[in-house]
N, C-alpha and C positions, 0 to 999 in steps of 0.2 A: 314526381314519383312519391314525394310524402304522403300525397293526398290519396293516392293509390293507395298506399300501406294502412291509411289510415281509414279508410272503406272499409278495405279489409280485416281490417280487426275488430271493427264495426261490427259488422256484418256476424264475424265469427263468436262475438262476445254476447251478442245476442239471441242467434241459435244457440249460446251452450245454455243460458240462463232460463228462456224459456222455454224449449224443448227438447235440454240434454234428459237424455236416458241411461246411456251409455258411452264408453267409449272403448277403440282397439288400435293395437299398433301393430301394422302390418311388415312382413319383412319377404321378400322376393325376389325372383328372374324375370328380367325383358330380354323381349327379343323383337329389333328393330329391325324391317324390313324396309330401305330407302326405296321412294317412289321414280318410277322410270320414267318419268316426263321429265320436259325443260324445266321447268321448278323444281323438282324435286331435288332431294339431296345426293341420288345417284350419280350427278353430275360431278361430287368432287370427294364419295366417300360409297363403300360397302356398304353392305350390311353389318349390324351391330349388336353388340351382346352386352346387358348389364345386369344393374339393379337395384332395389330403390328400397325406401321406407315411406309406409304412407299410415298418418295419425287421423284419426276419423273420431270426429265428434258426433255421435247420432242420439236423432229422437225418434218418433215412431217409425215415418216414412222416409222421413232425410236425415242427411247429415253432413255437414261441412269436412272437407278433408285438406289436408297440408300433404305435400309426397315431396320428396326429395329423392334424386334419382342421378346414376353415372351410367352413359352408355359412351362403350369405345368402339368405333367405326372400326370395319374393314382398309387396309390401304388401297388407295387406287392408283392404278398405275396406268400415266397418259402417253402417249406418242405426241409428242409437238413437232419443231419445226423440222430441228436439229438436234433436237435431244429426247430425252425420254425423263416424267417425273414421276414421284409417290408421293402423295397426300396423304396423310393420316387426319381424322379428326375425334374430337371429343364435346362429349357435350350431358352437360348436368341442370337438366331441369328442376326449379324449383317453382311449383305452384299447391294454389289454394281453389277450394271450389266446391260445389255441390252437387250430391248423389241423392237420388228418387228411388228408394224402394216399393217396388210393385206389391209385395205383401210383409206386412207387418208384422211378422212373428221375430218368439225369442228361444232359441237364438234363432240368427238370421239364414233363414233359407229361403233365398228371394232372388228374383234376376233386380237389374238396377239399370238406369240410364246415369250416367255423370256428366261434367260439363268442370274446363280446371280453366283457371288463368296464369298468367307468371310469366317467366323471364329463365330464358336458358343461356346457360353461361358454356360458350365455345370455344377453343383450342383448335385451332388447324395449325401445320406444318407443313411444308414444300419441300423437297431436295431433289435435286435434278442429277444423273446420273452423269454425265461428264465433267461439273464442276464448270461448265462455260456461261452458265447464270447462277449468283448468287441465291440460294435458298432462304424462306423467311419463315418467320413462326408469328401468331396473332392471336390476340384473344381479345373476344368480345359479348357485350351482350346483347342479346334479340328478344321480344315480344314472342308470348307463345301462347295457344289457346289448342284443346284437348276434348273433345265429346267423345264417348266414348259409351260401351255399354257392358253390362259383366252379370257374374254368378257368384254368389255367396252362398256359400253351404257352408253351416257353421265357420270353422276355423278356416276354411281353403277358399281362397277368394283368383275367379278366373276373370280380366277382360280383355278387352278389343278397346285401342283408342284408334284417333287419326292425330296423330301431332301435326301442327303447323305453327310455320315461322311466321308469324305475321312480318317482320320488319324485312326479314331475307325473300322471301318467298309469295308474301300476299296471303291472299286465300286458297293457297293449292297447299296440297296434303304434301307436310314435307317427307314425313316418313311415316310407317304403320307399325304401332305397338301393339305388342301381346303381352301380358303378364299374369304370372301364377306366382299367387302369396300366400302368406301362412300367418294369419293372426297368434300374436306369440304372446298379446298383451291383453283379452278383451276383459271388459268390468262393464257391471250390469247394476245400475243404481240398484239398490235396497228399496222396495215400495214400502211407504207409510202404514200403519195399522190405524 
């Protein structure tokens, strides 16, 4: 996991050095739609509502991004043998990664591709409505990876991701993210004379 952290700061410290321009701090709504397949997260949770902050380091056409983010699932309510339960879950992604701006203007009014990595930190809970099995509560972390595509007009920034679990789930889309943000923080280097 070090060596991970340590890529990534890498990585980030170098983009700012030699191709920071700029940077913004975004703040926003998601909205997580769980996927209906076997994989997918519909299997132990609704749909979800949050929201996140995401710090963007950019140069002309890219730029490194950090997002921190809460979404809280819908409850789901099963039929089992002899009883009936509700799951709740939660889940707070933290990833790092990089965005491809299609045109280069200041400010930015561009569509973008991105691509995140990181580790989502999950909360499930169980309780069974007769009390004839013990309920439990869990938390853990999973692998998680984010391509995704979006719009930046200036200050209002719209995308589309796919989130996936890698460790839960594999390569199938766990659930599908939309978000609309609001740069509250952007700075535009000073160019030289």
């Amino acid at each position: 996991m070090k060596y991970i952290f340590t890529l990534v700061c890498s990585i980030l410290s170098g983009v700012t050095t030699s191709f920071c321009q700029d940077f913004q701090l975004s703040l926003g709504g998601e909205l997580a739609l769980t996927n209906q397949k076997i994989y997918g997260l519909s299997q132990q949770a609704g749909n979800g509502i949050g929201g996140s902050a995401r710090f963007e380091i950019a140069g002309r056409k890219t730029g490194a991004t950090l997002a921190i983010g809460y979404i809280d699932f819908q409850d789901r309510n099963n039929l089992e043998m002899f009883t009936s339960s509700t799951t709740s879950k939660m889940v707070i992604p933290i990833q790092v990664g990089m965005k491809y701006y299609v045109f280069a203007t200041r400010p930015r009014n561009s569509p973008y591709a991105s691509l995140e990595l990181g580790i989502m930190k999950m909360k499930i809970e169980k309780t069974y409505s007769n009390g004839s099995l013990p309920g439990f509560r869990r938390s853990y972390h999973d692998l998680s990876a984010a391509p995704g595509i979006g719009y930046q007009l200036g200050k209002l920034d719209v995308c589309f991701r796919l989130q996936y679990n890698l460790s839960d789930a594999g390569y199938h889309v766990y659930y599908y993210n939309f978000r609309l943000g609001y740069n509250i923080l952007p700075t535009t280097k000073k160019k030289r004379l």
